[in-house]
C-alpha positions in Angstrom: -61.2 27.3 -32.4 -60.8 29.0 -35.9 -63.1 27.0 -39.0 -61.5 24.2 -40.4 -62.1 20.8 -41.7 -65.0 18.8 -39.7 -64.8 15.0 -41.2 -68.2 12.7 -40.7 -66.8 9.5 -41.2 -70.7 8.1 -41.0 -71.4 10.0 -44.5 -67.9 9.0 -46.2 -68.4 6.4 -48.9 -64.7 5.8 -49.4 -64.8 7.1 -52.8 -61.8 9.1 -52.1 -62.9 11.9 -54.6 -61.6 14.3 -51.8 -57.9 12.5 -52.1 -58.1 13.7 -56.0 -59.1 16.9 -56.2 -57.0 17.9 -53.1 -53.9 16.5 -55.3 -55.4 18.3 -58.5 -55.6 21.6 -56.8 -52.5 21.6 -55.5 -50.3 19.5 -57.7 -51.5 19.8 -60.8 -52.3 16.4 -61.4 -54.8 13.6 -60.1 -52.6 11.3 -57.6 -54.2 10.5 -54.0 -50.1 9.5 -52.8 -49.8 13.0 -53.1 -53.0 14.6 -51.4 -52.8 16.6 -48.4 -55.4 14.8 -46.5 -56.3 11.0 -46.4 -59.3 8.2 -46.3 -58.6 5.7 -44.3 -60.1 2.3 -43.5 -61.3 2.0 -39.6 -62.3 -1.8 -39.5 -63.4 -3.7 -42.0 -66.2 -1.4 -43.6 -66.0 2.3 -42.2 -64.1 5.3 -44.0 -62.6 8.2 -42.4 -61.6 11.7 -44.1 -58.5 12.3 -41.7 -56.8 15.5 -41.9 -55.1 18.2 -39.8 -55.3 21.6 -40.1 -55.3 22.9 -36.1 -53.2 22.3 -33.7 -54.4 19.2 -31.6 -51.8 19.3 -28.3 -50.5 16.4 -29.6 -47.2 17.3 -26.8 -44.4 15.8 -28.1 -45.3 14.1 -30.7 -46.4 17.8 -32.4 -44.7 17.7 -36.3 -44.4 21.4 -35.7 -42.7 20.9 -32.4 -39.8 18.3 -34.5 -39.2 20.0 -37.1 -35.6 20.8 -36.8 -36.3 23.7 -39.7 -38.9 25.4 -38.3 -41.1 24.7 -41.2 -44.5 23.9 -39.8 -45.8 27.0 -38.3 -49.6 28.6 -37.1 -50.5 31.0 -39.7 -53.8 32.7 -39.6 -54.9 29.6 -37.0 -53.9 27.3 -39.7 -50.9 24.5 -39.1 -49.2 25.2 -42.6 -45.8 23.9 -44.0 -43.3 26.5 -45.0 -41.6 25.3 -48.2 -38.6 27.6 -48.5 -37.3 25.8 -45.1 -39.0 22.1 -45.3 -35.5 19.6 -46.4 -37.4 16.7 -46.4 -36.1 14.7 -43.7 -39.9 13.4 -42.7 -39.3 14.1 -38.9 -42.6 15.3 -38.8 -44.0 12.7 -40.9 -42.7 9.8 -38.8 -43.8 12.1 -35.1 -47.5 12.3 -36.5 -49.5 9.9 -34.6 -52.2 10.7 -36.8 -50.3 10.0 -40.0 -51.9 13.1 -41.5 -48.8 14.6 -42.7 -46.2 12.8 -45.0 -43.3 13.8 -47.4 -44.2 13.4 -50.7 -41.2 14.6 -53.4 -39.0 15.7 -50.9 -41.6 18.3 -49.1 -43.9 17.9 -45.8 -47.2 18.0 -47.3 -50.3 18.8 -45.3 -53.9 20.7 -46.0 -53.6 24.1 -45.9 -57.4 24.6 -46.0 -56.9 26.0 -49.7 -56.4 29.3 -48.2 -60.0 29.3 -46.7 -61.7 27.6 -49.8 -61.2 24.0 -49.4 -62.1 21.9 -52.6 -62.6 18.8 -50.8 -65.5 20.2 -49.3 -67.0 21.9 -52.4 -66.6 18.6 -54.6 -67.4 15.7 -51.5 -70.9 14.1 -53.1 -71.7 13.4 -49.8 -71.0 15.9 -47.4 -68.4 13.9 -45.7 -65.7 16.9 -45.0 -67.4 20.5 -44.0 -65.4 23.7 -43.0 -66.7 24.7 -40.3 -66.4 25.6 -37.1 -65.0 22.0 -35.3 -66.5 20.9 -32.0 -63.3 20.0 -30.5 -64.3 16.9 -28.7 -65.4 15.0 -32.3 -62.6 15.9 -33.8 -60.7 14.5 -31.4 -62.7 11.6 -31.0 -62.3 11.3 -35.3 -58.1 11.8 -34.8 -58.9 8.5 -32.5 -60.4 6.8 -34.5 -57.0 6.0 -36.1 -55.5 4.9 -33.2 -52.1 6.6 -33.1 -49.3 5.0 -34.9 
């Protein structure tokens, strides 16, 4: 498996300063609706980083796999959303067990790693997200953690 976003929900606050500067970075503007990755709540008192950036079998529930545009794509071992053919219509979004990929302004939106440089690692105060290379059982036993939709 190729680096990519390792959460430790044990270290994660909830702080959600992750959420911010993901939207920052790529929207321009500090709005957590609008991030490419998500806290959420598992119980009453533990937060999870959850995001996606590798393919995880998820069969037929893949968003890449609905997409009746072809928009979601590998590229350089990355799951990335191609704009120029996204139209919105949030098949993936509602075929995401995980619920780590959502239309937000009429586009899929999911991490794209930052193009290898991922800000929610460089500004997590706690260590909570790394890039690194993920062992592929936690991060399957973090995806879990959500229980599916």
């Amino acid at each position: 498996m190729a680096p990519g976003l390792v959460s430790y929900p044990e270290k994660c606050t909830g702080c959600r300063f992750c959420e911010m500067i993901c939207s920052l970075t790529h929207e321009g503007s500090v709005n957590r609706k609008k991030a490419r990755l998500r806290v959420v709540k598992d119980g009453i008192k533990n937060d999870i980083p959850v995001v996606c950036t590798q393919c995880v079998a998820c069969g037929d529930d893949c968003c890449a796999e609905a997409c009746p545009e072809n928009a979601i794509s590998m590229v350089d071992d990355v799951l990335v959303v191609d704009e120029d053919l996204c139209n919105g219509c949030g098949t993936c979004e509602k075929t995401c067990r995980y619920g780590v990929i959502r239309v937000v302004d009429d586009l899929a939106r999911k991490c794209d790693l930052c193009k290898g440089d991922p800000m929610c690692v460089k500004f997590c105060p706690l260590g909570a997200l790394k890039f690194e290379e993920p062992d592929e059982a936690k991060y399957l036993v973090v995806l879990s953690m959500l229980g599916g939709k």
